[in-house]
C-alpha positions as CSV (number, residue, x, y, z in Angstrom):
1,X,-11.4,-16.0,-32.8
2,X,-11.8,-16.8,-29.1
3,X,-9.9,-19.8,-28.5
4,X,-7.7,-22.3,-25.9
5,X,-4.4,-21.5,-24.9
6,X,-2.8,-24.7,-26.6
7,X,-3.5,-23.7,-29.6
8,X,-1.0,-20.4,-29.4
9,X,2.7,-21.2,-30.3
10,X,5.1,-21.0,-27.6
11,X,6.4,-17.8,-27.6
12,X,3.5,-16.2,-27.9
13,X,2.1,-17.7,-24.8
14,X,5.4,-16.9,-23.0
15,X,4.2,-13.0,-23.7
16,X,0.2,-13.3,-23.1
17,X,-1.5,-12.6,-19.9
18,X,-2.2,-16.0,-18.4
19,X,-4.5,-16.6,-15.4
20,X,-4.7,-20.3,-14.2
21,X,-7.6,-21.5,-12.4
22,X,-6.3,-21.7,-8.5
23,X,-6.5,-24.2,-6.4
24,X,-9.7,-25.5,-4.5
25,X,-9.3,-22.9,-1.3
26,X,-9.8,-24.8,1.8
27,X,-12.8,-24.8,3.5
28,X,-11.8,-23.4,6.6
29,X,-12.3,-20.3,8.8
30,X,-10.7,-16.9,8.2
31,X,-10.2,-17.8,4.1
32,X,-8.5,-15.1,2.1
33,X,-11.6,-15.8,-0.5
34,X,-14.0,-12.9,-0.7
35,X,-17.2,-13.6,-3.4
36,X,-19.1,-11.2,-4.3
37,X,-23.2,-10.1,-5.5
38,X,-22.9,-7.6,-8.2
39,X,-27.0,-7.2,-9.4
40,X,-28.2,-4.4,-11.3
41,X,-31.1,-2.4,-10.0
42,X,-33.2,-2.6,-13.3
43,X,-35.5,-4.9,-12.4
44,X,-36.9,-7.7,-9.6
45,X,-34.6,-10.6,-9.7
46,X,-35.6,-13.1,-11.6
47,X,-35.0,-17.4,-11.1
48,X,-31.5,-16.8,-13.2
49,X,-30.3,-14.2,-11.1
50,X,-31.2,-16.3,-8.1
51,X,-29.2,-19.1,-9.3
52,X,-26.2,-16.8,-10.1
53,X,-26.6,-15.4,-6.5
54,X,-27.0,-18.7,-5.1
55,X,-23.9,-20.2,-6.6
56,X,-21.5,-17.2,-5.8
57,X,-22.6,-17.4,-2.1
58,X,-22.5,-21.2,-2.1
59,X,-18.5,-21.0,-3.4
60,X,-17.2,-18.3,-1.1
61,X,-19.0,-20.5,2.3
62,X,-17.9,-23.0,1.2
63,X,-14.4,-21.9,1.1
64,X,-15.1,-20.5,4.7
65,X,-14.8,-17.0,2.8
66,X,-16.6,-13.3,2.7
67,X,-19.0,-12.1,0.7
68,X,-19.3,-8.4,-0.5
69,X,-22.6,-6.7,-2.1
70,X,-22.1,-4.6,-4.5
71,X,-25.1,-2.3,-6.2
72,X,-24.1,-1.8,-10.0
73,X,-26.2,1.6,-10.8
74,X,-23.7,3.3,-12.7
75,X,-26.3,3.8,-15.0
76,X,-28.8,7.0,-14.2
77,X,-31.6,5.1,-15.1
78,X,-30.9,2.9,-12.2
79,X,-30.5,4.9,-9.3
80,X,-34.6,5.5,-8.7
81,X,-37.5,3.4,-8.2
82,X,-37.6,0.4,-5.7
83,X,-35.3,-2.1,-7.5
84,X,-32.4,-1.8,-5.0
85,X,-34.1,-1.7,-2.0
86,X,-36.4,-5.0,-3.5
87,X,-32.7,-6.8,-4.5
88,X,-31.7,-6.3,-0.9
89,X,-34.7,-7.6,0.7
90,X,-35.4,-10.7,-1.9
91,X,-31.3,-11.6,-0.8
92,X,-31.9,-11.4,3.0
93,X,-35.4,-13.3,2.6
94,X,-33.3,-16.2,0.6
95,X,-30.8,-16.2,3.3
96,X,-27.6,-14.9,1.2
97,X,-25.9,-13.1,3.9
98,X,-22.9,-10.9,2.9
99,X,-20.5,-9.7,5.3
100,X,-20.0,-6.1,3.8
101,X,-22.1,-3.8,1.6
102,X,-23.9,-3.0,0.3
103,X,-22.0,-0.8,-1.6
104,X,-23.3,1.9,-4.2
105,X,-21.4,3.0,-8.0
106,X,-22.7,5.7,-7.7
107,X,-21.1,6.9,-4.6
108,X,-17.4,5.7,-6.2
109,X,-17.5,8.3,-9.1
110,X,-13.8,10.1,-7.8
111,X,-12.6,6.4,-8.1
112,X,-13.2,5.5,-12.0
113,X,-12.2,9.4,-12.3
114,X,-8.4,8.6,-10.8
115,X,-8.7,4.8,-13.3
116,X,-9.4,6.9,-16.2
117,X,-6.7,9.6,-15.7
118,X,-4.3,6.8,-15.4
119,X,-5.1,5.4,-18.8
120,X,-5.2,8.8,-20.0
121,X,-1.8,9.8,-18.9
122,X,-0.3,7.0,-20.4
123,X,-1.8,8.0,-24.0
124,X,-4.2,5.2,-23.6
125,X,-7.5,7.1,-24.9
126,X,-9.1,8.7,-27.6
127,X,-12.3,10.3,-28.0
128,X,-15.2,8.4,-30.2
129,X,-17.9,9.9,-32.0
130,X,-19.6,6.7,-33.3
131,X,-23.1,6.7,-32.2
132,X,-24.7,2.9,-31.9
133,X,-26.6,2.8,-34.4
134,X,-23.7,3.9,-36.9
135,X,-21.9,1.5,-34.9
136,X,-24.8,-1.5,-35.1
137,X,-25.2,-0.8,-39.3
138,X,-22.1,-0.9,-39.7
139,X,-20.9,-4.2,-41.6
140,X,-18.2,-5.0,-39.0
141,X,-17.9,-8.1,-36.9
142,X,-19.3,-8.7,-34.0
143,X,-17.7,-10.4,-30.8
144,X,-19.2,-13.2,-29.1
145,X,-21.7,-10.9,-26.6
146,X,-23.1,-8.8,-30.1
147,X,-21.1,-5.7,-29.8
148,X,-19.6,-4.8,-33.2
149,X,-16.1,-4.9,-32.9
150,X,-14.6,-1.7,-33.0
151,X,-13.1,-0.8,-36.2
152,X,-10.9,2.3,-35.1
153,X,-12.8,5.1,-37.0
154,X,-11.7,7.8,-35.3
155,X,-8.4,6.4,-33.7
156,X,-6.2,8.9,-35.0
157,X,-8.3,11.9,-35.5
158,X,-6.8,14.8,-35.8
159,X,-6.8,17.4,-32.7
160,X,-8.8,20.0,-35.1
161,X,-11.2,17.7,-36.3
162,X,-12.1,16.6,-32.7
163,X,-12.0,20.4,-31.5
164,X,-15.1,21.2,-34.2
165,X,-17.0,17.8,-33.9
166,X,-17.3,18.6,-30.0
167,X,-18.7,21.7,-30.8
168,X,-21.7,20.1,-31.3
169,X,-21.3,16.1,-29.7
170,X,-19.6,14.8,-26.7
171,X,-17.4,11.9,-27.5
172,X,-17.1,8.7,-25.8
173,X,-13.8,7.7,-24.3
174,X,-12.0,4.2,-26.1
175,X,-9.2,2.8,-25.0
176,X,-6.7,1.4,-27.3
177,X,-5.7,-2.0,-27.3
178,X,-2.6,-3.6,-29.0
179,X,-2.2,-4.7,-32.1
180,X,-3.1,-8.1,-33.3
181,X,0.5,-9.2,-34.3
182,X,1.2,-7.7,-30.7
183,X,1.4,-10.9,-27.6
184,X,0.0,-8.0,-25.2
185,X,-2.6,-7.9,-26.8
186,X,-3.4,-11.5,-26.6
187,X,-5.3,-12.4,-23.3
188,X,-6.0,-16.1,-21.2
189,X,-7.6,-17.5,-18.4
190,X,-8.8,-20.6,-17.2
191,X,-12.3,-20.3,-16.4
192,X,-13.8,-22.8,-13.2
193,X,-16.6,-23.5,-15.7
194,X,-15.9,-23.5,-19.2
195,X,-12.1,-24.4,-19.0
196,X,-9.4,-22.5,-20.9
197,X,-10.2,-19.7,-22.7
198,X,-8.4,-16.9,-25.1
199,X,-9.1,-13.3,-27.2
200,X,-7.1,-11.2,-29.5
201,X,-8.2,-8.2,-28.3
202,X,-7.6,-6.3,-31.5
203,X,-9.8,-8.9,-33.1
204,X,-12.3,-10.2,-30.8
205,X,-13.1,-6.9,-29.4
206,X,-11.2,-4.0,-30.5
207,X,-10.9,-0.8,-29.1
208,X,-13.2,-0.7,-26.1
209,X,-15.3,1.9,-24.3
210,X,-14.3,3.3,-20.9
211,X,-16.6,5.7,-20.7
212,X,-19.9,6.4,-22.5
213,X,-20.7,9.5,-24.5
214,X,-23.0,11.0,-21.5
215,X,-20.5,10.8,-19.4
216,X,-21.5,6.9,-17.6
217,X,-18.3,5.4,-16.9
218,X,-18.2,2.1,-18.4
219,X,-19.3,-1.3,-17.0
220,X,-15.8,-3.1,-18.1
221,X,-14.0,0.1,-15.9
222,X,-16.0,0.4,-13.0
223,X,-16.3,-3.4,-12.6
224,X,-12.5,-3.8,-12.5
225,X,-12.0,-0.9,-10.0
226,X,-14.8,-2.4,-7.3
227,X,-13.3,-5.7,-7.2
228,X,-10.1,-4.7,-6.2
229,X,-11.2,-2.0,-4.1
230,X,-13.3,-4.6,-2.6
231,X,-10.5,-7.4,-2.2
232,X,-13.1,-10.0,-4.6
233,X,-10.7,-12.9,-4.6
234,X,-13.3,-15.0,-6.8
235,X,-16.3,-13.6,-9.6
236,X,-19.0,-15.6,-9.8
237,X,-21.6,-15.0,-12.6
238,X,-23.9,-15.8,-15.6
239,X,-21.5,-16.9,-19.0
240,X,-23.4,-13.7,-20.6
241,X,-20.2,-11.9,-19.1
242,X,-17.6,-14.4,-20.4
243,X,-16.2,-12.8,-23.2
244,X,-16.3,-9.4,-20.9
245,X,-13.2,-11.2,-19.2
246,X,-10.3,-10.7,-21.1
247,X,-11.2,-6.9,-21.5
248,X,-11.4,-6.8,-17.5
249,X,-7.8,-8.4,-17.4
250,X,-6.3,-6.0,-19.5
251,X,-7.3,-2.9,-17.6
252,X,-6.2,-4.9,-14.4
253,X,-3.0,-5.3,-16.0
254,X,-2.9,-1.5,-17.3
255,X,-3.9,-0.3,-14.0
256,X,-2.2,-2.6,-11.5
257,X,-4.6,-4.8,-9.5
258,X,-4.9,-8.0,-9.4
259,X,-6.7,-10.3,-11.1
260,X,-9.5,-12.9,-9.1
261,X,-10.3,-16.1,-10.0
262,X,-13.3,-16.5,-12.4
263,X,-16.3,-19.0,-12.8
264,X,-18.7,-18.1,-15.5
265,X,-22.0,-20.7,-15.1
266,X,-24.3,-21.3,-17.4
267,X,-28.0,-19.6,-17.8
268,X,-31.4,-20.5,-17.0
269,X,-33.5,-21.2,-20.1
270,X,-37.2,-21.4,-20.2
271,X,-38.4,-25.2,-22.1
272,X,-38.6,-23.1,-25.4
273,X,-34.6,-22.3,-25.6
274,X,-35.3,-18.4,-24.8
275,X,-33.3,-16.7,-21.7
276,X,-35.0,-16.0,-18.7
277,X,-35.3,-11.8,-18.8
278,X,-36.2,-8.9,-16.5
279,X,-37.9,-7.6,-18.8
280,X,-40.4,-10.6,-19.6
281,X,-40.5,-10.9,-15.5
282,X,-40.1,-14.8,-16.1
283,X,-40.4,-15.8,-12.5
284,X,-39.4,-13.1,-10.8
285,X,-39.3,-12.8,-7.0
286,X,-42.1,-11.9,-6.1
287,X,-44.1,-14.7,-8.3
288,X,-41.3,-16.9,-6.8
289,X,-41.8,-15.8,-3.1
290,X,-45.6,-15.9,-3.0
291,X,-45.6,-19.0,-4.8
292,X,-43.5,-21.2,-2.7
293,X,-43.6,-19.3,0.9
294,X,-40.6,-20.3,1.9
295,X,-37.2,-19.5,1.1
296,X,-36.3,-23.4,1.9
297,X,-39.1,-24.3,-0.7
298,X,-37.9,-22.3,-3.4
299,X,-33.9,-23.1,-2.9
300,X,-34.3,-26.9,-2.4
301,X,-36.4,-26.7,-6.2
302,X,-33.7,-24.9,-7.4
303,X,-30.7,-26.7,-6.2
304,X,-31.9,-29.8,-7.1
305,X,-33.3,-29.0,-10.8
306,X,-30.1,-27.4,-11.7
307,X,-27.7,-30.4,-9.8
308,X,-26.2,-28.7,-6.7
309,X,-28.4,-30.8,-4.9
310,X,-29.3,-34.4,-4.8
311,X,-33.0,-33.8,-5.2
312,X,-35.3,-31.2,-4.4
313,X,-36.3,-31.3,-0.8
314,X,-36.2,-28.2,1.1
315,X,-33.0,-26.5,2.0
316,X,-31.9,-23.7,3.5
317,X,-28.7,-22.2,2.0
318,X,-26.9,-23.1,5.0
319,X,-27.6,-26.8,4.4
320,X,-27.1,-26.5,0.7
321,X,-23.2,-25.4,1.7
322,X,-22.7,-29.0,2.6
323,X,-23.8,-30.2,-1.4
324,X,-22.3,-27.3,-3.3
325,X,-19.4,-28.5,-5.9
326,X,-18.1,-27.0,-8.9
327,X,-17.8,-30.4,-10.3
328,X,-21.8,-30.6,-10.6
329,X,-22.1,-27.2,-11.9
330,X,-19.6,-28.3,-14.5
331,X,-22.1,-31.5,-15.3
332,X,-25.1,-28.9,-15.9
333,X,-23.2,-26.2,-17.6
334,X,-24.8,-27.4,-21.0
335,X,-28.4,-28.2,-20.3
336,X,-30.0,-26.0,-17.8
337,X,-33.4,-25.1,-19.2
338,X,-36.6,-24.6,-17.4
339,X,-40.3,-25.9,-17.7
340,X,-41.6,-22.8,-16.1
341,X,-45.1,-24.6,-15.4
342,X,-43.5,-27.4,-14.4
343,X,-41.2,-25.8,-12.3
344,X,-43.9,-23.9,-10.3
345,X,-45.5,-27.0,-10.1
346,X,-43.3,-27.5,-7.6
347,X,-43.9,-24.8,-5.4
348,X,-45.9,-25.4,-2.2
349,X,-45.3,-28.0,0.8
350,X,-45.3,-30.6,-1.9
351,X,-41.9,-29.6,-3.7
């Protein structure tokens, strides 16, 4: 049901929260733009995240902006082993400086707290026994990412029936989005990268989770709160998160912040059509950083096989600020996969 803004009648696009893409900052010292690196400790980076990293850095120096990093270990799972402390270190050895960070979730618990009493105060909530696998058998819809679309089955419960069924389980926390015949519900944006875009909350997504049934505040919550906290003027990051956008939006709307800019680019693909993963450690860092030895090595590879760069000589990210455009990531966004031999081929003084 996702769909462009041109499409909606007039009226209702007089009602629908609407965020044009801004115009091109200038690339001068002291920009308001702040970018930001939002990686999740659950594994080494891997060639995508690189490339994500490497274009939200790229955008916010070239607009003579800031950068924030941000750790996103809401999750418990997250929070040990060595995957932070390896993110860190694999950023500073490519030479993606931030200028504040990083910053931990896990430390700004009190702050999705104070978000969530908000919603809650303003009748906003409701408590959700579903559990996913009732929710992944059930014959529902999905939305574009694969979550089932919510189809309210315990909106409405009554306060008795919720009393006894916690008794036993701890709900999850859903907030409540208009109806679809509602133009609040309806929300637009003009992404940098894939141009206008539009959802029906109450049918694209439905009633969404703020907060998980152990108690893990949600991604879509915690991610809204940060990047105002943070001042992130522009989100950079893979088109796996698009259709998280107009969710984001709305709580921004609910909750009073302000919306950034957004640029969603497209994801690396090994030859074979299948996303680069974590958890197949496709090319992760340290294959990547023992392979090619140099940061410059690896970068100038990268830039030039995706198009931010003219060819594939060694660059330093520095020197790749002076090639950066979102035109060319605009050219690629449809056909960036990756001969994995072929692109380690290249590593090496030869590259």
């Amino acid at each position: 049901m996702r769909r462009i803004l041109a499409s909606m009648d007039t009226q209702h696009a007089l009602n629908t929260f609407y965020l044009e893409e801004p115009p091109a900052p200038a690339c001068t010292a002291g920009s308001g733009v702040v970018g930001r690196f939002a990686p999740s400790p659950s594994g080494r980076m891997h060639l995508g995240n690189v490339f994500a990293s490497l274009v939200a850095w790229l955008s916010a120096r070239k607009a003579g902006g800031r950068v924030v990093l941000r750790i996103e270990d809401l999750d418990p799972r997250t929070q040990s082993g060595p995957w932070a402390e390896l993110l860190i270190d694999d950023l500073r050895w490519l030479g993606l400086t931030w200028d504040e960070g990083p910053l931990y979730q896990h430390n700004r618990l009190e702050a999705y707290q104070n978000a969530l009493d908000t919603l809650e105060q303003a009748g906003l909530l409701y408590p959700c026994f579903c559990s996913r696998a009732e929710l992944h058998a059930a014959s529902a819809p999905h939305a574009s990412d694969g979550t089932p679309i919510y189809a309210g089955t315990c909106k409405g419960m009554p306060a008795d029936e919720v009393a006894r069924r916690m008794r036993t389980r701890q709900p999850a926390l859903r907030l409540e989005v208009p109806a679809a015949d509602d133009p609040r519900g309806t929300v637009a944006f003009t992404d940098r990268v894939f141009g206008p875009q539009c959802e029906v909350l109450a049918h694209d997504c439905g009633d969404f989770l703020v907060r998980r049934s152990d108690k893990v505040f949600a991604y879509q919550l915690a991610v809204v709160v940060d990047d105002a906290a943070m001042g992130v003027t522009e989100v950079v990051r893979g088109c796996d998160l698009l259709s998280s956008t107009e969710r984001q939006m709305y709580l921004q709307h609910l909750l009073d912040l302000p919306t950034p800019a957004y640029a969603h680019i497209p994801l690396l693909l090994a030859a074979d059509g299948r996303r680069l993963s974590k958890r197949d450690h496709d090319l992760d860092m340290g294959s990547l950083r023992s392979a090619f030895g140099t940061p410059e090595r690896l970068l100038g590879r990268l830039a030039g096989w995706t198009g931010i760069a003219p060819d594939t000589r060694p660059r330093s990210a520095e020197e790749l600020v002076a090639c950066f455009s979102w035109d060319a990531v605009r050219a690629h966004r449809d056909n960036l996969c990756i001969d994995i031999q072929r692109f380690m081929e290249g590593a090496g003084p030869a590259a």
